[in-house]
N, C-alpha and C positions, 0 to 999 in steps of 0.2 A: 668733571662735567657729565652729566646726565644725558644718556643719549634716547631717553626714553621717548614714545612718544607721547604730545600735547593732551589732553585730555580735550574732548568734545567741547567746542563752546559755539552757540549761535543755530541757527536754524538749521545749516547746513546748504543754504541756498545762497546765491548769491544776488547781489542787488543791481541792477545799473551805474550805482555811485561804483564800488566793486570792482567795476572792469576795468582797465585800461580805454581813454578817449583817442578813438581815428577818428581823421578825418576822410572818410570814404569818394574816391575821386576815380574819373576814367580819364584816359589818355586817349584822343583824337588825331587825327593826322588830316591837316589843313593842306588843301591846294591850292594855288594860285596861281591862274591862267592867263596869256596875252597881257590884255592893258593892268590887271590887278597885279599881277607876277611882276610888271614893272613898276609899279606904285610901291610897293611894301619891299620889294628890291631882293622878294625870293620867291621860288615854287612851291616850299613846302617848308610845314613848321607845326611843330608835337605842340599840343596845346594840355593843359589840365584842366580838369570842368570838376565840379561838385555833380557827383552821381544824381539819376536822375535828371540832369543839363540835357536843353533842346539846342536847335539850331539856332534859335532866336539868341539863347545863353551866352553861344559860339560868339556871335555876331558882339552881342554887349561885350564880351571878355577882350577880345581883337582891338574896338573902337574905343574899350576905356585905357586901352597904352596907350593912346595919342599917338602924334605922328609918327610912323605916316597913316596908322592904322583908322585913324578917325577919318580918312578919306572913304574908309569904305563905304558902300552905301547902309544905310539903316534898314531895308529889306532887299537884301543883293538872290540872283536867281541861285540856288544851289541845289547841290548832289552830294546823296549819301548815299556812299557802296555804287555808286555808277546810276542811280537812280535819281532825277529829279525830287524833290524836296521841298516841303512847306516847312516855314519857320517853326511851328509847333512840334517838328518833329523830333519824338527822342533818340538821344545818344547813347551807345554803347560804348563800352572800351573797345577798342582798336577800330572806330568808326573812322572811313575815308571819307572826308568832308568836301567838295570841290566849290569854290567862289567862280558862277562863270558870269564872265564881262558881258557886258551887252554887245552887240553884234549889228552892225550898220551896213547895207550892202546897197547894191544897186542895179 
């Protein structure tokens, strides 16, 4: 067998088709506080989002496991990284996400 090497063939570029297909995903870290922390029956939980995923993303990915997750609210108050948060917000990988409860006093 011939250990030579191939002779040239093609453009020398590669195409898209060519690569190898990932799917590119960040890893979040979900909290859940008080009365949510007893709904879903934990504090915290690694989620995977499709790169690019907002907090709204967060919320639809959570609520389409169903129970108990569909308890949550459709616009719940949240924190990313310690910071308040609107739904539109994007995500990083290693984003701290926190679900906080509503709050009743008197």
């Amino acid at each position: 067998m011939c250990m030579c090497p191939r002779p040239f063939q093609g453009s020398g570029f590669l195409s898209p088709n060519d690569l190898p297909r990932r799917s590119v995903s960040v890893s979040v870290n979900t909290l859940f506080f008080a009365s949510y922390r007893e709904l879903v029956g934990a504090s915290a939980l690694a989620v995977e989002l499709h790169d690019g995923a907002t907090v709204a993303d967060l919320v639809h990915e959570l609520r389409g496991r169903g129970e108990p997750f569909d308890a949550l609210p459709e616009e719940p108050a949240v924190a990313v990284n310690q910071s308040y948060a609107m739904l539109d917000e994007p995500l990083r990988e290693g984003d701290e996400v926190a679900f906080i409860p509503p709050v009743a006093g008197g």
